[in-house]
C-alpha positions in Angstrom: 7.5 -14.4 2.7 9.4 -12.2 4.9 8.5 -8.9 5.8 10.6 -5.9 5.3 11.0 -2.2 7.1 13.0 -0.1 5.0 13.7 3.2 7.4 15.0 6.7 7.4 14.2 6.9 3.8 13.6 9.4 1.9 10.0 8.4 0.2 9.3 9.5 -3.4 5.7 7.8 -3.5 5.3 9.1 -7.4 1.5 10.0 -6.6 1.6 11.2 -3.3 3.9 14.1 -1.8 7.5 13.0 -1.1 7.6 11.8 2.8 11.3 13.6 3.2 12.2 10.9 6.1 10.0 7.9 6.2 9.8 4.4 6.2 7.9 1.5 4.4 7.1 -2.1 5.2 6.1 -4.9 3.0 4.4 -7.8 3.7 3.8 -10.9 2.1 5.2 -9.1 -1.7 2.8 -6.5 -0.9 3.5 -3.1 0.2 1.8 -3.3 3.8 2.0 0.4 5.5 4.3 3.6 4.6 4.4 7.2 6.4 6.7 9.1 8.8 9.6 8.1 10.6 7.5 9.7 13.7 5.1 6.6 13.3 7.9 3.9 12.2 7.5 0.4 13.8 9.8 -1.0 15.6 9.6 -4.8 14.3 10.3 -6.5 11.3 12.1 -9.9 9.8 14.2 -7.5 8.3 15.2 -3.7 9.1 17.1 -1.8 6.6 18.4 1.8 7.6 18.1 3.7 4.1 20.4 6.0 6.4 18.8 9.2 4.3 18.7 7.2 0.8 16.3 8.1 -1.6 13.4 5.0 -2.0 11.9 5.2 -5.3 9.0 2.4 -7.0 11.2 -0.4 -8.8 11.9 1.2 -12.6 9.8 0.3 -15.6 10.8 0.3 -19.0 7.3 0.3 -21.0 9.0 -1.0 -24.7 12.0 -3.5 -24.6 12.9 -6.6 -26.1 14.9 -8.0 -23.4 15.1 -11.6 -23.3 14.2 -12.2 -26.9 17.7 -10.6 -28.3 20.2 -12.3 -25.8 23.5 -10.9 -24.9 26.6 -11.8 -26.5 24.9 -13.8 -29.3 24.4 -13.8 -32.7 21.4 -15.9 -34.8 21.4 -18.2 -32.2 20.0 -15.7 -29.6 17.9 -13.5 -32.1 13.8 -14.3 -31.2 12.1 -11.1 -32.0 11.3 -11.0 -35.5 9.7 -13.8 -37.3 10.1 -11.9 -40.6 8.8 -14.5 -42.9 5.2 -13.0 -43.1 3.8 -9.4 -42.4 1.0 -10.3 -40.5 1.6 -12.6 -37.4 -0.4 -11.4 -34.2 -0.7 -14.8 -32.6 3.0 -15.0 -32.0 3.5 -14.5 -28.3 6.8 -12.5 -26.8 6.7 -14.6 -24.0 7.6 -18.0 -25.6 10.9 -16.3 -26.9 11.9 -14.8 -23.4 15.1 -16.3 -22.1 14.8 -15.1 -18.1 18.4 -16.0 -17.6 19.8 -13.7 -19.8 22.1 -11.6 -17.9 20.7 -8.2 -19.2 17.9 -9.3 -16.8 20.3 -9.5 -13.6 21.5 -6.5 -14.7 18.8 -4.4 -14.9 17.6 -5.6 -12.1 20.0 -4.4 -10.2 20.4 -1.2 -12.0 16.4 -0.8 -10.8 14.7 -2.1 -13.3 11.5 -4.3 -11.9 9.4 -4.3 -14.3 9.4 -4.7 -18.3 7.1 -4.8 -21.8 8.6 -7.2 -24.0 7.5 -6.9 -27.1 8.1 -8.8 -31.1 10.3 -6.2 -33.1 9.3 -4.2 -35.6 9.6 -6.3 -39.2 6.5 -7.0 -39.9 3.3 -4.3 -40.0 1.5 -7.0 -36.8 4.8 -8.1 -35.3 2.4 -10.2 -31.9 1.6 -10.3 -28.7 3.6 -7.9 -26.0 3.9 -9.6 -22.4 4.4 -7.6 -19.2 6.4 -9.0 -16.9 8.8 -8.9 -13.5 12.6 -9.3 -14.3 13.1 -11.2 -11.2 12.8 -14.7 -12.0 14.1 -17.9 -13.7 10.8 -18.8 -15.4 8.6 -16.4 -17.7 5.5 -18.0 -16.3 6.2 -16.8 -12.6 7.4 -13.4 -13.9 4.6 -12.6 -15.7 2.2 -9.7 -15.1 -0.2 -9.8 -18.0 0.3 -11.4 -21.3 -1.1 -10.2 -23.7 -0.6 -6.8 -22.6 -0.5 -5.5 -26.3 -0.5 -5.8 -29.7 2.7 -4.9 -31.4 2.4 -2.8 -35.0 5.3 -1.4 -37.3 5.1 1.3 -39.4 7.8 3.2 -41.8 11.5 1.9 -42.7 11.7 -1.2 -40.5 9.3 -3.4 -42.5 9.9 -1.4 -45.6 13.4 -2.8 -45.5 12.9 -6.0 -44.2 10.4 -6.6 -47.2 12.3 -4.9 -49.8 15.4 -6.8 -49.7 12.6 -10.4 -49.9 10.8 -8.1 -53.1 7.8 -8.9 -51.4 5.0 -6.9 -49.9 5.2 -4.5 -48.2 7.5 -1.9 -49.5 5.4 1.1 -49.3 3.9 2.9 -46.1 0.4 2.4 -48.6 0.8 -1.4 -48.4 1.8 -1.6 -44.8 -1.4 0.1 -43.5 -3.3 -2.1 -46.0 -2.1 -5.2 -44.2 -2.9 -3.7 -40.9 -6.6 -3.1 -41.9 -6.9 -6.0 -44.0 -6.0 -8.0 -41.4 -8.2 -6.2 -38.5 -11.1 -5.9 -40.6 -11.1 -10.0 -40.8 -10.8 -10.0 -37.3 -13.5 -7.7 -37.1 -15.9 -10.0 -39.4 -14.5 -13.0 -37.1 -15.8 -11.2 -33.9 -18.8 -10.1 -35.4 -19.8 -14.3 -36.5 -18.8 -15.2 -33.4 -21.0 -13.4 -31.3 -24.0 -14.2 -33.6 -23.5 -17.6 -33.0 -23.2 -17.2 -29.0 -26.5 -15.9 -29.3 -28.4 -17.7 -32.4 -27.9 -21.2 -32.1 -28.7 -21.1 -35.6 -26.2 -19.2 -36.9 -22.8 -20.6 -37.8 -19.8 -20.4 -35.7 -16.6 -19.4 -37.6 -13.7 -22.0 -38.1 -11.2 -21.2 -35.7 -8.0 -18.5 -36.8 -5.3 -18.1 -34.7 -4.1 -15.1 -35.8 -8.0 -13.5 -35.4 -8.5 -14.8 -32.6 -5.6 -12.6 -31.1 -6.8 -10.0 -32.0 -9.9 -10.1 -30.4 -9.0 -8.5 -27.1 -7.8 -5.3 -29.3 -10.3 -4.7 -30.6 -12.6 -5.5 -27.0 -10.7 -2.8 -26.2 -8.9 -5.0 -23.2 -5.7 -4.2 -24.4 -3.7 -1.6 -26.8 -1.9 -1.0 -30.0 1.5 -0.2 -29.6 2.5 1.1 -33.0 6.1 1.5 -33.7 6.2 4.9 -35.6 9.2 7.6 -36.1 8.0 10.1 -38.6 5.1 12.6 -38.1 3.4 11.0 -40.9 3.3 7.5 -39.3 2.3 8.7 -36.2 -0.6 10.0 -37.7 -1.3 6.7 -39.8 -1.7 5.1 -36.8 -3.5 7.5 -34.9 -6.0 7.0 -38.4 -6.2 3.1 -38.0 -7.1 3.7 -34.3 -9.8 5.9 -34.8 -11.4 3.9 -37.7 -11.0 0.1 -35.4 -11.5 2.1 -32.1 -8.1 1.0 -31.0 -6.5 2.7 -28.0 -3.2 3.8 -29.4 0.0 4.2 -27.9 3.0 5.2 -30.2 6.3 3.5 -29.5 9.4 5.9 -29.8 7.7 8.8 -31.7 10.8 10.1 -32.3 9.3 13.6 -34.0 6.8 13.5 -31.7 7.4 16.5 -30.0 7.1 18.1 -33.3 3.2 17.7 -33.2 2.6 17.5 -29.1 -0.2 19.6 -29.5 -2.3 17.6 -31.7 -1.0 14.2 -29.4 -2.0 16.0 -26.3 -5.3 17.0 -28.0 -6.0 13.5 -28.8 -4.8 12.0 -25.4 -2.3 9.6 -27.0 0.6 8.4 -24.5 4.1 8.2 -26.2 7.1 5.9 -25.2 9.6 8.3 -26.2 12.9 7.0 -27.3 15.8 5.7 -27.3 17.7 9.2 -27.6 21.0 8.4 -26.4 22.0 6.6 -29.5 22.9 7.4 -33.1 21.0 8.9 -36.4 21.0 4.8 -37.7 18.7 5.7 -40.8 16.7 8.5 -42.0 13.6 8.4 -40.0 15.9 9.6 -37.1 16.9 12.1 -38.1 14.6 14.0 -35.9 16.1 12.4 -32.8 16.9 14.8 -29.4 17.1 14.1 -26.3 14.4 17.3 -25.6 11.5 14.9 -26.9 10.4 13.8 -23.9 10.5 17.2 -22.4 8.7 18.9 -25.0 6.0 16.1 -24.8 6.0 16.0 -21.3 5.1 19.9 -21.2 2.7 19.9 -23.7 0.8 17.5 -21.4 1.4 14.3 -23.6 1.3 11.1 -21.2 5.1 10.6 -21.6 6.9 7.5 -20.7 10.8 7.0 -21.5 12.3 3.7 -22.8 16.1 2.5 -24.1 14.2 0.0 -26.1 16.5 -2.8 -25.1 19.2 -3.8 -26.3 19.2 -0.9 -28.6 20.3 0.7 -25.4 21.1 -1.3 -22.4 18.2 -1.8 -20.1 20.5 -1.5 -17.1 21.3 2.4 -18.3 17.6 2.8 -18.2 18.5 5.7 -15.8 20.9 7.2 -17.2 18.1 8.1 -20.3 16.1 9.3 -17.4 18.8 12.0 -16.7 19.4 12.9 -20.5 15.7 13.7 -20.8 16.3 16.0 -17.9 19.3 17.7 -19.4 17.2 18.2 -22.2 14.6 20.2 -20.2 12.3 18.2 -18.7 11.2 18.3 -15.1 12.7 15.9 -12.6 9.8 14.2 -11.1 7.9 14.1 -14.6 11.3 12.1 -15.7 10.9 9.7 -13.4 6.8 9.2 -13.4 8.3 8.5 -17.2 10.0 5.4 -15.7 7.2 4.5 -12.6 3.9 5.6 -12.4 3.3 6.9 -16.0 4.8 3.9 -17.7 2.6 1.6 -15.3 -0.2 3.5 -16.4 0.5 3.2 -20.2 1.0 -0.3 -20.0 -1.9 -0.8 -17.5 -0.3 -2.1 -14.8 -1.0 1.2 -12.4 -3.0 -1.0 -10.1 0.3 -3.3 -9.4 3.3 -1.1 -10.0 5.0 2.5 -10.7 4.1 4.0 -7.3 5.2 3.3 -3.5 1.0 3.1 -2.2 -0.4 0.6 0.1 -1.7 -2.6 -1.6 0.8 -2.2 -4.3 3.5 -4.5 -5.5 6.6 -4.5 -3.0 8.5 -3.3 -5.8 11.2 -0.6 -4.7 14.5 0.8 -5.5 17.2 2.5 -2.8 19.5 4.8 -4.4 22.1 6.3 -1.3 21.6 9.7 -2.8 19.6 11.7 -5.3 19.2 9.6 -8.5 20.0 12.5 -10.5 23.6 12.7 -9.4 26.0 10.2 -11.1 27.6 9.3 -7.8 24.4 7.5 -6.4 24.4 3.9 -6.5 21.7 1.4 -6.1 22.1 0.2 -2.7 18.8 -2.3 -2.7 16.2 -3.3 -5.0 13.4 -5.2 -3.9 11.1 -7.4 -6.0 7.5 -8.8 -4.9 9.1 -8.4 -2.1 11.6 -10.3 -2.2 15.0 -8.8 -1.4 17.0 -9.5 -4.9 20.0 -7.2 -4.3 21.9 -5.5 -1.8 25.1 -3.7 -2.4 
């Protein structure tokens, strides 16, 4: 792989201080050495002069369903929701994920490196939630963790879904039933299991897919990512959490900054939004672009998503800059889309920040992201130069 110096950049490292004229070089899809344009090398495979462009870490977008709901098609191109039972944790996002949609060459070149792709939201467990790169033609060499979640749904989405089958659920009572119904099996199911690793006496459980995926929930290796509008189902999840010891993370939140306090209280990250869309059923009605602000300032961790392809993933910053028309600082909008996104969804050991050791993931924008008239000029993934403008 070949290496890369990027120079006469203008660094925004997302942890560290800015570096206002700098240079980084990757090496081997990691990033190999960053600092001052005083201590830049002189030798590379490759030399790109940012000329004074801003170099940010490659975009994430923490929620999205990109790949599973492909562009331009109907039935045929509709894998998110397997809404023919409410309680399906073994399915797995990543054997829906067509890499070749273009939405992922797209947001790629919008930025956009990295991605959680996740079931939708018909049934209370909806499955497994894969992280993964969107550079790629196969989801096996693109993936960064799998599972990196469990996917739950609360309020109207499987209310509906179940309502029109008149079958359960069609209450918010019986959708939290299913949930802990089905956790407290899997709960039982961990419990005989580990008796048997240790008493050769004791019985070992017949094997359940769908417990079995749960197990690394409630490990607490992975999270719950709880789709949830309403204050109410916010705090429904936040009471499954405490009673399975769950880590929670609430997916759009969408009145949210209505109770920030008690979020921030509890340290519970939010993936706040979409906002830049319309008032599509009652739950909504909350909806403002000020969300992420509010939560942001409150001190919730805050990470912003377009929940593809609600919203195109390739406008992914142009959601970064409503949330800072609605009042939220600049840098703590784009930690919502780097560093505070990798760390909701675990990854901060791989992505969201330009730091030595770290995924050669980066973004070169000729001018300040903020102003419409920037364009992506280079995006780099692993390491690998995918675009150039």
């Amino acid at each position: 792989m070949e290496q890369i110096l990027i120079k006469n950049a203008r660094l925004l490292t997302m942890e560290e201080e800015i570096v206002e004229n700098g240079w980084i070089l990757t090496k081997d899809g990691r990033i190999a050495a960053l600092g001052k344009m005083s201590g830049c090398p002189n030798k590379a495979e490759v030399i790109v002069d940012a000329a004074g462009g801003w170099l940010l870490p490659g975009l994430i977008d923490a929620h999205s369903h990109i790949g599973l709901y492909e562009d331009s098609l109907g039935f045929e191109g509709a894998d998110g929701n397997e809404d023919t039972e409410p309680s399906l944790p073994q399915l797995r996002a990543l054997d829906g994920v067509n890499p070749l949609d273009p939405a992922f060459r797209e947001a790629l070149e919008a930025g956009v490196t990295t991605v959680l792709v996740s079931p939708g939201s018909a049934n209370p467990i909806g499955g497994q939630i894969a992280a993964m790169k969107t550079a790629g033609r196969r989801v096996d060499s693109m993936l960064l963790r799998a599972p990196a979640a469990i996917k739950f749904a609360l309020g109207e989405n499987p209310k509906s879904v179940y309502h029109d089958k008149d079958e359960a659920p069609v209450t918010r009572m019986a959708i939290a039933a299913i949930i802990r119904e089905q956790l407290f099996q899997a709960q039982e199911y961990r419990i005989r299991k580990e008796k048997a690793e240790m008493d050769k006496e004791a019985e070992d459980p017949d094997f359940d897919m769908k417990l079995e995926s749960l197990l690394p929930l409630l490990r607490g290796e992975i999270s719950a990512h709880f789709h949830a509008h309403r204050s109410d189902d916010i705090f429904t999840a936040l009471r499954i959490c405490r009673e399975f010891h769950l880590r929670p993370v609430i997916i759009h939140g969408t009145a949210g900054h209505l109770i920030a306090e008690e979020l921030a209280a509890e340290q519970v990250p939010i993936i706040s939004g979409p906002f830049l869309t319309d008032r599509s059923k009652p739950e909504l009605r909350d909806l403002s672009e000020c969300a992420p602000g509010i939560l942001s300032q409150k001190g919730v961790l805050t990470a912003i998503t377009v929940d593809h392809p609600e919203f195109p993933l390739r406008l992914l910053m142009d959601a970064v800059r409503a949330a800072v028309r609605g009042g939220m600082d600049d840098m703590e909008a784009l930690r919502a889309v780097t560093v505070y996104a990798a760390r909701i969804a675990g990854l901060e050991s791989r992505v969201g920040s330009l730091a030595v050791g770290k995924d050669a993931d980066c973004v070169l924008y000729s001018g300040n992201p903020f102003d419409y008239k920037s364009t992506v000029c280079l995006v780099l993934c692993d390491g690998k130069l995918v675009y150039r403008r």
